[in-house]
N, C-alpha and C positions, 0 to 999 in steps of 0.2 A: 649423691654417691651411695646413699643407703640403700634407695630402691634399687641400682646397679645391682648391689653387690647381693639382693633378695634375688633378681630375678638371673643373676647368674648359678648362687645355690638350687635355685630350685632345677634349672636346666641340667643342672650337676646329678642333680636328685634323679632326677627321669633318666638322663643317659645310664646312669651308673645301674638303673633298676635293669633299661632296656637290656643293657650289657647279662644280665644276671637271668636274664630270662632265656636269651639266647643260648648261653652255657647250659640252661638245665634241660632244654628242651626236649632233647631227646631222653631222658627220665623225667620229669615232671613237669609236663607240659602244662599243668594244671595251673602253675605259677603264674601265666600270663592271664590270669583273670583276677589275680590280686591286685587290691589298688588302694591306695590311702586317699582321703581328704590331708591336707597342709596348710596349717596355720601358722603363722610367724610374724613375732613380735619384736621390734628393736628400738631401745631410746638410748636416744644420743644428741644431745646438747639441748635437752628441753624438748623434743620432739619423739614424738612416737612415730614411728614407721612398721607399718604391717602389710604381710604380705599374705593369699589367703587363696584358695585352688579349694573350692568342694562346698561344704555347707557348713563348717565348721563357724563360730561367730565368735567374734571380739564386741564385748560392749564396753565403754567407759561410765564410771558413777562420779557425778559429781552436784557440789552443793548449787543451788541457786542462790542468788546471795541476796537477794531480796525476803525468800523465804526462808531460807537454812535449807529447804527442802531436796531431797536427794532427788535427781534427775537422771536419765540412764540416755545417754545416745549411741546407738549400733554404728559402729564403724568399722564393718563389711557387709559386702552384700551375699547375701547366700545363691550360691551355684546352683539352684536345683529347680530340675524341670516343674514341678509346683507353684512357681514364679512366674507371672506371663511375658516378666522382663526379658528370662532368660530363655523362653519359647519364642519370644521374638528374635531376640538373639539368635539362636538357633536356625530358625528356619530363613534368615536371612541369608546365614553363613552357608544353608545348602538350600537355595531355593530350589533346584530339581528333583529335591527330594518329599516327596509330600509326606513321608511314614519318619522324617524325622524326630518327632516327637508324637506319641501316641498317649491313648491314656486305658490305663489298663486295670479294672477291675475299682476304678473311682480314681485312678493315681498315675498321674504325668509321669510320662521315664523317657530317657532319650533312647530313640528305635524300641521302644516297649521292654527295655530290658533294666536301663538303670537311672537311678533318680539323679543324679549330679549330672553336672556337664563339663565338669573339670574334676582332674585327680592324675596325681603322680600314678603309675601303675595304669593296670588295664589292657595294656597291651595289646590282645583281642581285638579292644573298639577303636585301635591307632593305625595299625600295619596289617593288612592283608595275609602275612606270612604267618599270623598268627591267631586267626581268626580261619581255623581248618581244623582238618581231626589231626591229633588225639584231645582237641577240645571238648570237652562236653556239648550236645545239642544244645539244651539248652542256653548256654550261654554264644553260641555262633550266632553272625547273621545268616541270614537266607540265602542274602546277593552277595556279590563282592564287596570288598571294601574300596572304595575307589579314592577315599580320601577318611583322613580321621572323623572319627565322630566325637570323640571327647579331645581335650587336650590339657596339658599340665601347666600351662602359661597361666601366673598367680596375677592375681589383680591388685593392685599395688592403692593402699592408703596414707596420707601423710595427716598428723594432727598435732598441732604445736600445743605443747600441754599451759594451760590456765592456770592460775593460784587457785582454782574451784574446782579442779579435777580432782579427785580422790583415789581412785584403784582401776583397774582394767580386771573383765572376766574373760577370760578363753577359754570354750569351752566347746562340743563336740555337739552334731545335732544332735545327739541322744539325751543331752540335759535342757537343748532350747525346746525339744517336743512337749516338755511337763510344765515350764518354769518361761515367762514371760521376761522378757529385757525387764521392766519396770520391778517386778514380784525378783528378782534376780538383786538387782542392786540393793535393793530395799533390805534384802536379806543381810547381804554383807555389810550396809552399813548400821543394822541394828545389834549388832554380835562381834564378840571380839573379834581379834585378826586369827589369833592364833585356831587352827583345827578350822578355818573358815569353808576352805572351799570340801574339805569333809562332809561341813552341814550341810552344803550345796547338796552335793550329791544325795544323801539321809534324804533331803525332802523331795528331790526328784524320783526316787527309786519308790517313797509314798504315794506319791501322786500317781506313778506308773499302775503301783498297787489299786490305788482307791479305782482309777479308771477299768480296773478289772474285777473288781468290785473284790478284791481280797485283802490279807493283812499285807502288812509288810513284812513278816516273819515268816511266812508262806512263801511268798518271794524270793527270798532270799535263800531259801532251800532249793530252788528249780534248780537242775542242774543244768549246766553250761549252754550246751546244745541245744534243752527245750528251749531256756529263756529267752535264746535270742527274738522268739516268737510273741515277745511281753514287753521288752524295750529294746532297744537301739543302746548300742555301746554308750558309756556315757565317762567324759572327763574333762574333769575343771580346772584350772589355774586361776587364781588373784593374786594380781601383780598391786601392792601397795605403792603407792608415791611417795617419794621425798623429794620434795624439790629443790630442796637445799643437794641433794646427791646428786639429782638428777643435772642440775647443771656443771656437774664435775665428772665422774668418772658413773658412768651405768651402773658397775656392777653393787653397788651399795642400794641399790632397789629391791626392797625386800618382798618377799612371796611366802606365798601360802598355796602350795600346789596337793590336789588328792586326786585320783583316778578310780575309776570301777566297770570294770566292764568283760567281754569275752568276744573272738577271734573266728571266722571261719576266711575260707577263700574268697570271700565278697564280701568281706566285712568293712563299713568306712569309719577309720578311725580318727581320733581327733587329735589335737597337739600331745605332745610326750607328757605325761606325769612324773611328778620326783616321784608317784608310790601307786602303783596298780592293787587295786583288790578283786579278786575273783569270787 
């Protein structure tokens, strides 16, 4: 029932977006090249259920009980053409297309334009009618659209939680680019809860930095527009476990949620934050 009721939201989610692009069209056409990644997480009677459309990633920490040792298992797959899973995917779903996936400047994108293959939004790479001028060139195809290229249908996970689970990270590609599934739990289970997924982000935004060979304080001065040129959007969630809660009512599952990041018309964002920082 829970995956039902994810993959009816999400369907909600895309019509409602479709709906909104259609009304603006004739002023801002530009909207239909807006698109999110969607991540969604629900427990309910002991079970996690997630629902996931883009590259955004769910991992769970937990103990191994032989060693104490914390152990991290990914429980989504990530959508994105970088994947040879989802190139296979891909070019099954349009074999007569052989430009289905390209790879462009070192980096797989679907039709050479964008790196996921799922995402609410986008509209352009969905419906024909929107994939024309007053589009930007850049973002058009060349041909028609004869059928979607991308689509919003989330892929559904089920994980009945263990006495050895500890916390779940949600979190957006822009924190998995710096920070390892493994390097990620390890974090959280060495640090309080409280300000946890804060720190998350603190060490990914270093990492960002170190890979550019600057400070972090440097960084954090770029303004909006340049940065997105240094990292990818980036936002965390840790969901802690009670499993004494969890087998009664969800909403006693406590969290530790922090967000950081910045917006254009192509930008893929990750699960909601309780707290954005810019």
């Amino acid at each position: 029932m829970c995956g039902e009721v994810l993959q009816m939201a999400f369907n909600a989610t895309e019509q409602g977006f479709e709906s909104l692009v259609v009304e603006a069209w004739s002023t801002a056409p530009q909207i239909a090249t807006v698109g999110s990644c969607c991540l969604v997480g629900v427990i309910n009677d002991g079970t996690v259920y997630i629902a996931n459309a883009g590259d955004s990633r769910a991992v769970l920490g937990s103990i191994f009980p032989a060693t104490g040792e914390i152990i991290a298992m990914q429980l989504t797959n990530d959508h994105n053409a970088a994947q040879e899973t989802v190139r296979e995917e891909l070019r099954a779903l349009h074999p007569d297309d052989s430009r289905i996936v390209l790879q462009k400047r070192g980096v797989w994108k679907v039709k050479g334009i964008i790196q996921v293959s799922r995402a609410i939004g986008d509209m352009y790479l969905k419906k024909q009618e929107f994939n024309r001028e007053p589009i930007c060139a850049q973002f058009r195809l060349s041909e028609p659209l004869v059928r979607p290229v991308l689509t919003a249908e989330p892929q559904l996970h089920v994980h009945k939680l263990q006495p050895e689970d500890r916390f779940l990270i949600f979190a957006s590609d822009g924190f998995w680019d710096h920070l390892s599934n493994e390097d990620a739990v390890r974090l959280v289970n060495k640090h309080p809860q409280k300000g946890i997924a804060r720190r998350l982000v603190r060490v990914a935004l270093e990492e960002a930095a170190r890979k550019r060979e600057m400070r972090y304080s440097d960084l954090k001065m770029i303004q909006r527009g340049i940065r997105r040129h240094f990292h990818d959007d980036i936002t965390v969630i840790v969901v802690f476990i009670d499993h004494e809660a969890v087998k009664g009512c969800p909403k006693d599952v406590s969290a530790s949620a922090r967000g950081i990041g910045h917006s254009n018309s192509h930008a893929r964002n990750g699960p909601p934050s309780i707290c954005r920082v810019y």
